[in-house]
TORROTOR-389121 format. One record per residue: residue in three letters; x negated, y negated, z of N, C-alpha, C, O in turn. Coordinates in steps of 0.001 Angstrom, whole numbers, plus 500000, padded with zeros to 6 digits. Layout:
alaXYZXYZXYZXYZ/...
//
This chain:
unk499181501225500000500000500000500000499152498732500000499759497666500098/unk497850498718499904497493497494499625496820496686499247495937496037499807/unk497653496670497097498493495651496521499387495106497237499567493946496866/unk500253495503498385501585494770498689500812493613499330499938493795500177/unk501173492455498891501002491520499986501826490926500502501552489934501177/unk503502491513500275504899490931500966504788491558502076504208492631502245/unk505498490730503098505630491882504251507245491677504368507667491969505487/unk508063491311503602509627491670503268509427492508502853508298492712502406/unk510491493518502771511216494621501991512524494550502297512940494349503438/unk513423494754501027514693495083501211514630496643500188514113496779499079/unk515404497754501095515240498770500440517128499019500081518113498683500737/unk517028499554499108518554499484498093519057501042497937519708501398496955/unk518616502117499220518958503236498758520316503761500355520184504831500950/unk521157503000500616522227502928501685523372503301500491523506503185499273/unk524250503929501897525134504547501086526685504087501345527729504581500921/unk526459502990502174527939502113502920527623500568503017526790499949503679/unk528677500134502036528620499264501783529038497892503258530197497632503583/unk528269497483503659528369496226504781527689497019505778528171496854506899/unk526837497729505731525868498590506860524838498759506411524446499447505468/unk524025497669507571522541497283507248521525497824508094521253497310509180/unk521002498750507685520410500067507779519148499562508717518182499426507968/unk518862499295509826517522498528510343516508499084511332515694498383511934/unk516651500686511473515427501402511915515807503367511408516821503918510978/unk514916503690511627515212505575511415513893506710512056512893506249512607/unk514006507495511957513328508389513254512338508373512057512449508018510884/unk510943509089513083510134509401512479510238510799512624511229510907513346/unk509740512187512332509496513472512522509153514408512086508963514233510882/unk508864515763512498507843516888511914508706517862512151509815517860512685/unk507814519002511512508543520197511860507410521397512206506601521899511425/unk507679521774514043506609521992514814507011524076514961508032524658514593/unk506693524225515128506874526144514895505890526576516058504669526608515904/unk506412526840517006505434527731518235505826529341518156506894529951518107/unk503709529917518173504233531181518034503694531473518825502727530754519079/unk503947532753519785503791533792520470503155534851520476504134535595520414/unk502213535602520503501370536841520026502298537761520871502896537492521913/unk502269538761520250503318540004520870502585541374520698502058541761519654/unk502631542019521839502231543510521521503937544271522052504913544015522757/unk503251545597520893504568546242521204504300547596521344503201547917520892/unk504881548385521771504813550048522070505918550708522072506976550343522587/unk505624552105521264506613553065521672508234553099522565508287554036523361/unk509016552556522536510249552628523653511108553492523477511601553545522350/unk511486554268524316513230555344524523513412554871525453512835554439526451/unk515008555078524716515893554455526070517061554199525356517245554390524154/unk518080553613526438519782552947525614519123551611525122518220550883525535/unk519990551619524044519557550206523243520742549540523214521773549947522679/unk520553548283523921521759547232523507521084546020522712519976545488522643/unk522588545847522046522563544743521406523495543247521475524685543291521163/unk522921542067521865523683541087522114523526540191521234522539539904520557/unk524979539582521292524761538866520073526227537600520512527406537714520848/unk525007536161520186525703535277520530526451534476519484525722533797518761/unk527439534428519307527476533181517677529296532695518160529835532661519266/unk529692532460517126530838531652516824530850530422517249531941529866517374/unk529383529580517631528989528348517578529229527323516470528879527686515347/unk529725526196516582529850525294515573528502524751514737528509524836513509/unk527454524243515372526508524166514894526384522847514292527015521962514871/unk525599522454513085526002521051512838524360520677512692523447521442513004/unk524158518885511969523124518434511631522166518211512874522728517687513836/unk521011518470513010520280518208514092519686516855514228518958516564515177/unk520135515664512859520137514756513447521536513736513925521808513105514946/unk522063513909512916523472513041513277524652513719514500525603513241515118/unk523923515208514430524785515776515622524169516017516711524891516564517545/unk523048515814517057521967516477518368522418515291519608521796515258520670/unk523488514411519342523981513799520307525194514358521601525448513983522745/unk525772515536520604527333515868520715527495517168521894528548517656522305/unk526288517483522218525917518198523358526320519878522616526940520568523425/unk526106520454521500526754521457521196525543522699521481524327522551521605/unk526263523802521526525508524634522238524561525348521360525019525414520219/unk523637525793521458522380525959520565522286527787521006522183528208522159/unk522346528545519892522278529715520348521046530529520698520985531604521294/unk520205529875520260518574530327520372518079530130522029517340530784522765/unk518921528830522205518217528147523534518945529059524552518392529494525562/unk520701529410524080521464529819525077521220531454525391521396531989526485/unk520773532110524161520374533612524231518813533607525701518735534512526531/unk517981532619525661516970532412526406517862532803527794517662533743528562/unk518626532047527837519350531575529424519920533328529788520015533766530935/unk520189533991528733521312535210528777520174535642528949519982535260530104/unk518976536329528555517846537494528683517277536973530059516694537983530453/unk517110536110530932516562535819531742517417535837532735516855536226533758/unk518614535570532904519522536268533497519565537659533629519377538200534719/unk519829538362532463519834539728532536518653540428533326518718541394534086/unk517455539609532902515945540095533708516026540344535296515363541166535929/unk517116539327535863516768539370537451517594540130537532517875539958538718/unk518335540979537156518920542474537698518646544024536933518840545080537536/unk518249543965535758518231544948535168516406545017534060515895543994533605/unk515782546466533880514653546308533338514972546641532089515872547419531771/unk514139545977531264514414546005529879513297545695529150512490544908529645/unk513084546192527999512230545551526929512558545078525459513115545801524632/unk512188543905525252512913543334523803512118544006522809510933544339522759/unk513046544105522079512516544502520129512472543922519860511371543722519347/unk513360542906519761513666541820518547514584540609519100515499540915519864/unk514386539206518749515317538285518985515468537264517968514669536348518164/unk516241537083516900516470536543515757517684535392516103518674535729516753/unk517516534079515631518799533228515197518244531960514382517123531455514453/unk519569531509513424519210530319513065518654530259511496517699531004511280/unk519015529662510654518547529413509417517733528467509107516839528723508301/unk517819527456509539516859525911509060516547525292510575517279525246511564/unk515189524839510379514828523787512005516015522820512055516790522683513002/unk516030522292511100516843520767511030518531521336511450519438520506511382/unk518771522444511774520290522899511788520756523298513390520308524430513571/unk521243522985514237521771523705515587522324525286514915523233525613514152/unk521324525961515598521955527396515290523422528099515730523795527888516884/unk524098528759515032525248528761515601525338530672515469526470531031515143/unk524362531811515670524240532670515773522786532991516240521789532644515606/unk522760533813517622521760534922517514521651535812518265522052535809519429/unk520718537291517324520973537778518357519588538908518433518647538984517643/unk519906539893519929518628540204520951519063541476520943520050541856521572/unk518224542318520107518025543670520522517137544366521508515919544273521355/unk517768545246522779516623545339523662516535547013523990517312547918523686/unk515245547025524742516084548658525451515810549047526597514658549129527022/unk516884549348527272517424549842528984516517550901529051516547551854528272/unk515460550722530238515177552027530786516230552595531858515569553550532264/unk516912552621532271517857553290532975519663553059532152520132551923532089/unk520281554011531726520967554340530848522039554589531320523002554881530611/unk522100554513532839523215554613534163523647553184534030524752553000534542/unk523016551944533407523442550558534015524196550181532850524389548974532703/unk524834551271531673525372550715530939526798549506531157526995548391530672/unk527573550341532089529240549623532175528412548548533216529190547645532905/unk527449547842534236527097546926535219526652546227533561526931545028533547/unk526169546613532497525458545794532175526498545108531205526542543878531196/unk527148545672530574528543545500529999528725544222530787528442543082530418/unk529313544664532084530191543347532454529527542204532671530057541093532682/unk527962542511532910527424540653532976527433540319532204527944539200532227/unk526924540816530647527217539711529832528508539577529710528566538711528837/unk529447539803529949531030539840529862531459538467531117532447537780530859/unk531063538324531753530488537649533081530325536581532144531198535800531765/unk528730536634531698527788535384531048528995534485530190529325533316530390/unk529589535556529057530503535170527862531436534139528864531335533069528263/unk532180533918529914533251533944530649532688532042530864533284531012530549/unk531342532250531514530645530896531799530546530444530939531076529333530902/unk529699531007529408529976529698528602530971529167527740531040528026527281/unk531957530421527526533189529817527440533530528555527876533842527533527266/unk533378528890529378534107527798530172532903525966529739533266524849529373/unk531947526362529947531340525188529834531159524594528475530893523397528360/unk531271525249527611531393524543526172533082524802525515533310525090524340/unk533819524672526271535236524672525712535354523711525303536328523858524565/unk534965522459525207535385521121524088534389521750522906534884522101521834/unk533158521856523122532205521306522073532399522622521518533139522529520539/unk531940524143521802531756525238520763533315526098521464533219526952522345/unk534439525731520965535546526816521526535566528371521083536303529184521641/unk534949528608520342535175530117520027533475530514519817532829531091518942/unk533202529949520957531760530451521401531473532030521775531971531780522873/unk531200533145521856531476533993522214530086534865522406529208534854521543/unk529976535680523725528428536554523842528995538000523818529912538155524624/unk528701538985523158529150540489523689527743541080522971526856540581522279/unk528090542712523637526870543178523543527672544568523383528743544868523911/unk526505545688522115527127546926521952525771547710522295524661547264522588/unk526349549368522128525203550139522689524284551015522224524329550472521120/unk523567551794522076523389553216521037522610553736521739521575553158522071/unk523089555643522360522455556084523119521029556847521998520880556992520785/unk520179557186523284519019558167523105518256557475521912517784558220521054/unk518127556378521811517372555645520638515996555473521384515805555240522578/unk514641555737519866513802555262519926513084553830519198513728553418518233/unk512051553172519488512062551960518944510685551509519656510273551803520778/unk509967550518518422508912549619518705509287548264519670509770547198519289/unk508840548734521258509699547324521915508493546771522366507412547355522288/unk508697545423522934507829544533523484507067545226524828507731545822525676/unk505645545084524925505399545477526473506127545186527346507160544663526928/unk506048545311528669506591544764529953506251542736529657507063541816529754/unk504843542691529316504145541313529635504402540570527917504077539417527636/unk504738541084527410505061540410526227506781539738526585507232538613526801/unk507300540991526504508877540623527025508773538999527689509025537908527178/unk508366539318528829508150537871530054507828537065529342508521536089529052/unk506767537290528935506096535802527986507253535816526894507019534704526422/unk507834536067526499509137536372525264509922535181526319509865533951526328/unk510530535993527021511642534892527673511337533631528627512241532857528942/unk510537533534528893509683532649529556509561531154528243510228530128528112/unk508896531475527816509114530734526412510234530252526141510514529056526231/unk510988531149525778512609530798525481513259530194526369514117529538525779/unk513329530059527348513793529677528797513208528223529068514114527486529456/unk511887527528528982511172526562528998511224525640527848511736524522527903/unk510579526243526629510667525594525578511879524248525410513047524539525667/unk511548522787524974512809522027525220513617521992524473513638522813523556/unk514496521099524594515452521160523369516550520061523647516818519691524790/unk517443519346522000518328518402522438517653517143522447516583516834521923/unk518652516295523298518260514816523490517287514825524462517233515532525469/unk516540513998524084515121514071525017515378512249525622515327511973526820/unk515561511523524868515607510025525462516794509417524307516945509908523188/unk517533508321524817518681507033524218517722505745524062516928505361524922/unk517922505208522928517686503793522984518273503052523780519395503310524213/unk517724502209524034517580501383525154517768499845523751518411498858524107/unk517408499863522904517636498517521972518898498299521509519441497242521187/unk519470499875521511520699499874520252521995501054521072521788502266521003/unk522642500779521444523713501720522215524129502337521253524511502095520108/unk523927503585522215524589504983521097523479505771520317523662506737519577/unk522456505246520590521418505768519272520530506435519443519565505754519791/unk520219507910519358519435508783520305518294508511519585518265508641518362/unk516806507931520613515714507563520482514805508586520074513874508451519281/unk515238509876520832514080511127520558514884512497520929515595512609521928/unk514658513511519974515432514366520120514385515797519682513254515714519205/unk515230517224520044514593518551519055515137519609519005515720520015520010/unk515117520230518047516035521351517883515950522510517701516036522728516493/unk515768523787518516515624524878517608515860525343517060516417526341517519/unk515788525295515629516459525561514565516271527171514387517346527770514349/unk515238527890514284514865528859513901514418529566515011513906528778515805/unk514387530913515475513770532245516307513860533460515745514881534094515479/unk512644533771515566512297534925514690511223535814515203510166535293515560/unk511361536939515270510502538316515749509279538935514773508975539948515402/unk508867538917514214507698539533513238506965540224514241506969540078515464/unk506115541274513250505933542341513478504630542192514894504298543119515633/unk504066540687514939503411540888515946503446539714516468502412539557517117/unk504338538501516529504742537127517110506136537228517115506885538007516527/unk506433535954518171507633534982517983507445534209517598506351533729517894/unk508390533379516558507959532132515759509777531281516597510863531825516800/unk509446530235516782510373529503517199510151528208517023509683527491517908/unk510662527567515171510815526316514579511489525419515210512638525758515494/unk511098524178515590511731522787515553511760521741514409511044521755513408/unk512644520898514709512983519670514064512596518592515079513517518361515863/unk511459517847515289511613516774516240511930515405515575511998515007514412/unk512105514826516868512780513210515612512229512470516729512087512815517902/unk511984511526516216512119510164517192511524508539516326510547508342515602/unk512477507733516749512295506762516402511168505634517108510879504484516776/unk510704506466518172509058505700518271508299507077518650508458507996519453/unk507494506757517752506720507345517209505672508326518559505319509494518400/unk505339507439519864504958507975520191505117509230521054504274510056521404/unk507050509104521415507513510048521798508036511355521102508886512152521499/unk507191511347519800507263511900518819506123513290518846506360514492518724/unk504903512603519046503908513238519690504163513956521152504081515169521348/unk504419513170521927504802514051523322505620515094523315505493515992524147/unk506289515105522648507555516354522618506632517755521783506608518961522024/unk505866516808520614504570518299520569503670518480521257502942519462521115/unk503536517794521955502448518047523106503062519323524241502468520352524563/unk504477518841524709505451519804525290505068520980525477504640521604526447/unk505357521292524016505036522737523073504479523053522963504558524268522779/unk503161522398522924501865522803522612501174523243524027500416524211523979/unk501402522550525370501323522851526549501544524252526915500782525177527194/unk502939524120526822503403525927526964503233527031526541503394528158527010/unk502670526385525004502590527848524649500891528421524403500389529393523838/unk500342527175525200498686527683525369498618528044526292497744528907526379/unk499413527728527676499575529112528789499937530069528458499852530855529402/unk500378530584527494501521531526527750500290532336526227500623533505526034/unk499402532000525528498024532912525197498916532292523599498397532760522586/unk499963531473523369499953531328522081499644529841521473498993529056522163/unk500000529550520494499522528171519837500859527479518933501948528018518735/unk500546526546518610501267525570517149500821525126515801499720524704515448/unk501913525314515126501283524663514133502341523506513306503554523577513504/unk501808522540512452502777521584512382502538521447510818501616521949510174/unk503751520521510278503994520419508898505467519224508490506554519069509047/unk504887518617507380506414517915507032506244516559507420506942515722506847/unk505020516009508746505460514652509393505917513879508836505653514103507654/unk506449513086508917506690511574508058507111510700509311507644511237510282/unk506785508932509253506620508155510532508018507482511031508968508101510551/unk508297506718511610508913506241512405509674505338511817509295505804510743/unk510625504205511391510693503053511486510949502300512525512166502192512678/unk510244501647513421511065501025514766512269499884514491512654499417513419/unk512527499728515279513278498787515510512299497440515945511345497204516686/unk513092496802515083512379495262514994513251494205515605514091493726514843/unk513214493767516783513707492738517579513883491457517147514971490916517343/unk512824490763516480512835489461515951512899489972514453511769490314514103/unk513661490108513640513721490571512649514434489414511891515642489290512088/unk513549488204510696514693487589510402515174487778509294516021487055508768/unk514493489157508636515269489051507471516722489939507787517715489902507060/unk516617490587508808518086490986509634519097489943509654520247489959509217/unk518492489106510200519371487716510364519797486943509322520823486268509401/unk518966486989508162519508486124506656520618487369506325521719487068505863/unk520378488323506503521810489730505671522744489204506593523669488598506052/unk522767489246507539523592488752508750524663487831508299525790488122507898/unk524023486490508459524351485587507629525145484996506544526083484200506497/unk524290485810505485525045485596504399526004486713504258526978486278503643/unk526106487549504458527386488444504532528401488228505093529496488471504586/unk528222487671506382529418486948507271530008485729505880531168485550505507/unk528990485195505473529380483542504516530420484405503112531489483945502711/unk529881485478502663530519486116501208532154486926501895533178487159501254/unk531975487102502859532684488556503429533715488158504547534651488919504794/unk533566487060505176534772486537506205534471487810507410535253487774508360/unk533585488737507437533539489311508657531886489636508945531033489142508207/unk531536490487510053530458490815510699530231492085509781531136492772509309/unk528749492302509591528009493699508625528056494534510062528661494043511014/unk527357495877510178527435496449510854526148497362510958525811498424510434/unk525566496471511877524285496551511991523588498086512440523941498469513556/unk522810498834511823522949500888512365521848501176512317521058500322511914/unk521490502139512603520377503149512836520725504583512801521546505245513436/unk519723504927511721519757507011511969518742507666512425517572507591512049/unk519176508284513208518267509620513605517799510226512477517946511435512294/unk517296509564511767516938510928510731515968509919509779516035508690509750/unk515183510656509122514076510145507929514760509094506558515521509543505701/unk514325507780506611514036506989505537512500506510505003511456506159505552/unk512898506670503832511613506054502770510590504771503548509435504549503185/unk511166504155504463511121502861504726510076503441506101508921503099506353/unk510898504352506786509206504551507530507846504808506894506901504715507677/unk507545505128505568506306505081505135506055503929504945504855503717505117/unk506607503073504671506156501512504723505680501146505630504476501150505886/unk507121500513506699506702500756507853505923501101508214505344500046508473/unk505077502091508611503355502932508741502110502291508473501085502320509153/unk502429501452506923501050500980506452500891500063506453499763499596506291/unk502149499219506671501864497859506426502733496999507502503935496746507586/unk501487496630508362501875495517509557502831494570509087503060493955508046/unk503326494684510285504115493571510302505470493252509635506054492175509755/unk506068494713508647506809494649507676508068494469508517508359494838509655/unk508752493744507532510261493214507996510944493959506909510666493725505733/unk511830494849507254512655495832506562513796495901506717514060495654507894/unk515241496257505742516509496109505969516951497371504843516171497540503905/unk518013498132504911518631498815504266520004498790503862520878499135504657/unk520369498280502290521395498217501911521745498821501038520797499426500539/unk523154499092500287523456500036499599524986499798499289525663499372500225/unk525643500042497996526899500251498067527510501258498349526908501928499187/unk528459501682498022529189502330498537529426503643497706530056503575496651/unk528749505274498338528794506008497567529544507436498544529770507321499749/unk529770508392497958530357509440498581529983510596498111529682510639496918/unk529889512106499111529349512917498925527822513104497826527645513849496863/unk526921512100498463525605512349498171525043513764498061525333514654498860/unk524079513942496841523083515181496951523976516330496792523628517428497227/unk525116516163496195525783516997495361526167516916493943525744516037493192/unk527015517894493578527674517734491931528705516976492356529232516565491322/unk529263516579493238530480515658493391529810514162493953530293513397494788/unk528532514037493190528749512554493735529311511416492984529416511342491760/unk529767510263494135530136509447493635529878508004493909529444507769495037/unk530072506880493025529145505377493406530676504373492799531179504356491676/unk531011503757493844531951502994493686531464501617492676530648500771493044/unk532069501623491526531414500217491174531453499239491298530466498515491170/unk532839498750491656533420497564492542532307497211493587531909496072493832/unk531883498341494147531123498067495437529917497513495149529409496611495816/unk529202498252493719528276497746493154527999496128492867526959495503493074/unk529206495672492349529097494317492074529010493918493088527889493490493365/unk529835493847493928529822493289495485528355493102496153527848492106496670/unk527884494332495970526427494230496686525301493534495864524468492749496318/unk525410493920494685524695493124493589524618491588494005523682490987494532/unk525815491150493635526105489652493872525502489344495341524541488575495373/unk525975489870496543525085489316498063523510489767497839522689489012498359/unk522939491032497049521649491017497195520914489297496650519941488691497099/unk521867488941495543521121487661494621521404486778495578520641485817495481/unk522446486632496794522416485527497305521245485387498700520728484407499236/unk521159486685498918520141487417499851518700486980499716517906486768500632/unk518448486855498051517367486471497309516698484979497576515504484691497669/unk517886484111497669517651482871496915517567482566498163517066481448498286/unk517879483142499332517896482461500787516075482858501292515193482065501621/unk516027484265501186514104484215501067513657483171500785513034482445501560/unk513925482926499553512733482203498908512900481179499738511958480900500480/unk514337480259499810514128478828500626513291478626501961513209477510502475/
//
């Protein structure tokens, strides 16, 4: 970036027309894995399996408190641990970091084959609690678990298991901090999108976000903490930076302005949790004063999109008046 010697930018890629787009998260996508040994297991094998979760964007929804099945299966195996012995095979959920998982599930196996119907009813128990506690947000949330006698299987050691749920149990997740500049606007967030078993790790993907940057880093630091006790590591990919929020911002204040003067009402000043173009700017070049506008379009990043043209002119015409007020 520097040829630029403006430190304006107005960026023209908004998708609502009178919403002036004026900060967005920065974030990566962080994957902690686990080294796993496994051995020989007989025994009853159950299988649990959590889903009928709603699920949803991990940035525009990681506000809405919805229940994350990766994080909540953690809470269920560690539970199960303080009464009954077991060793995991396998614990799978989740399709994309960037997604609240809304299925997963934990194959394990019972050394004692007597605790089938006790074991039945706790998770039957477990199912009952989170029912109850996510009845607004995930209503047809649901945990059950089935059985298969005299099975053999490659399961986790005793000390892998632990370190298995231990992990899962710790690892963070969700809203981590609120802005404090802008009400309503979650500052730093993460999600586990992904938990996956391979043949000799756990891999357990995030989405982190945050709109300053440096709590962006801390939340991998988190991760990176835990899982170098625990004999494993991280690795990262995807970053892209921050845009902050700019307090004295006056080219905020000329959109302001003149939109109130064209429009007889107030723009509606926003922020997303989520990645714009405008944080790479932002990044390189001090001092930049940035704004995001756009007309008015619907179902983006599909075959059904659409760009109002009315809206077009509309915005057209305030960008030129937008123009002529710079320069003065």
């Amino acid at each position: 970036c520097s040829p630029l010697k403006s430190r304006i930018m107005l960026n023209l890629d908004s998708e609502d027309e009178g919403s002036l787009l004026v900060s967005c998260a920065g974030g990566v996508s962080t994957t902690a894995h686990l080294p796993l040994t496994f051995e020989k297991t007989n025994g009853l094998t159950a299988e649990i399996t959590i889903s009928g979760l709603v699920g949803g964007h991990s940035g525009t929804e990681i506000n809405k408190d919805k229940a994350n099945s990766n994080r909540l299966m953690g809470r269920t195996l560690y539970a199960l641990s303080k009464k009954y012995d077991f060793s995991l095979v396998s614990v799978n959920g989740g399709l994309k970091d960037n997604a609240i998982p809304n299925k997963t599930t934990a194959v394990l196996m019972l050394t004692n084959d007597g605790v089938k119907d006790a074991f039945a009813s706790s998770v039957s128990e477990m199912n009952d609690t989170y029912k109850h506690e996510y009845a607004v947000t995930d209503p047809s949330l649901s945990a059950t678990v089935s059985f298969s006698d005299n099975t053999s299987a490659d399961a986790m050691t005793k000390q892998s298991t632990k370190a298995f749920i231990t992990a899962l149990v710790n690892l963070p997740g969700g809203v981590h901090r609120m802005s404090h500049d802008i009400d309503g606007l979650v500052q730093t967030s993460l999600n586990m999108g992904i938990l996956k078993t391979t043949e000799n790790e756990m891999q357990a993907s995030f989405s982190i976000r945050s709109s300053v940057s440096s709590e962006k880093f801390m939340l991998m630091d988190m991760i990176s903490c835990l899982m170098d006790s625990l004999g494993g590591y991280i690795t990262n990919f995807g970053e892209y930076p921050a845009w902050e929020f700019k307090q004295d911002s006056k080219l905020r204040q000329v959109l302001v302005d003149v939109y109130e003067e064209m429009y007889q009402k107030e723009p509606v000043v926003n922020v997303i949790h989520a990645g714009l173009e405008c944080g790479l700017f932002y990044e390189k070049i001090a001092g930049l004063d940035c704004v995001s506008i756009g007309p008015d379009m619907q179902d983006i990043h599909t075959s059904e999109e659409k760009l109002s043209i009315s809206s077009v002119e509309r915005v057209w015409n305030y960008l030129l008046e937008v123009l002529k007020r710079i320069k003065e």
